[in-house]
N, C-alpha and C positions, 0 to 999 in steps of 0.2 A: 503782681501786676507786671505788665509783659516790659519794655519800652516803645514808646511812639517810633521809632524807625528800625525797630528790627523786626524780623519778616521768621514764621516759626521753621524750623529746619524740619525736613521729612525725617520722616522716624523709620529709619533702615532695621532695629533689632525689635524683638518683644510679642506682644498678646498683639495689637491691632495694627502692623504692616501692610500697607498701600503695596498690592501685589505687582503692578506699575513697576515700584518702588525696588522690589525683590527681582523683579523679570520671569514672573510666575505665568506673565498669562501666555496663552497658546491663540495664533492668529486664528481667524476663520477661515475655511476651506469655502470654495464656492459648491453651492448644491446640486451642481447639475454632478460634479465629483462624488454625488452619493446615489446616483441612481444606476443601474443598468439600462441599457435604449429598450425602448417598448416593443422589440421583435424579440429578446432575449428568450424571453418566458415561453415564445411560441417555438421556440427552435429546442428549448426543454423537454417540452410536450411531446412534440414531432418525435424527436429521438427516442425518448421511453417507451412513446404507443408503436413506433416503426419495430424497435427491439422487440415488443411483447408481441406483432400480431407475427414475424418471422419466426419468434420460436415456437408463436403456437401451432402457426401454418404445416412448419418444417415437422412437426412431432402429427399431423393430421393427415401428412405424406401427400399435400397440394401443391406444393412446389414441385419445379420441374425438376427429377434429377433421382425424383422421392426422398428418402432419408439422407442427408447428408450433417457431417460433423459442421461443415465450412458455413452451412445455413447458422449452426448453433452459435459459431464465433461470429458472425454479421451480427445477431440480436446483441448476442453479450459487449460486444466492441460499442454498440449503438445505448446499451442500456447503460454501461460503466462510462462512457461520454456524455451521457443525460446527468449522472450523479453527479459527476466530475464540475459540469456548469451550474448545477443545483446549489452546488459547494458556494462558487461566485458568485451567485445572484443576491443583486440587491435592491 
């Protein structure tokens, strides 16, 4: 039986530690910190379909110039930036 004026001391060791106690918990982030802004995903889009319709244009010989390497690296630069953001998006 406890005494009438003493108060139970926190229990710093053992099985059931008030994580408080220990300095266990981690604060909360605010949510907007978990999203990407709602243009992200269109500017994904944008760059992968831009990469895919210039290499297919550029291999159809519709562009101006006909065949060129420099069309091939526009698509690749635009599709490897598509991944690159895809990686980020949240």
């Amino acid at each position: 039986m406890a005494k009438s004026g003493s108060q139970k001391a926190a229990k710093t060791v053992g099985r059931y530690v008030d994580p408080h106690a220990r300095g266990r918990v981690t604060a909360k982030r605010e949510h907007s910190h978990d999203h990407s802004p709602h243009w992200f995903g269109w500017v994904l889009l944008d760059l992968m379909l831009f990469g895919i319709l210039v290499i297919t244009l550029n291999y159809l010989q519709v562009l101006p110039g006909s065949t060129s390497s420099w069309y091939l690296v526009l698509g690749l630069v635009s599709l490897f930036a598509a991944f690159y953001l895809a990686t980020r998006y949240r």
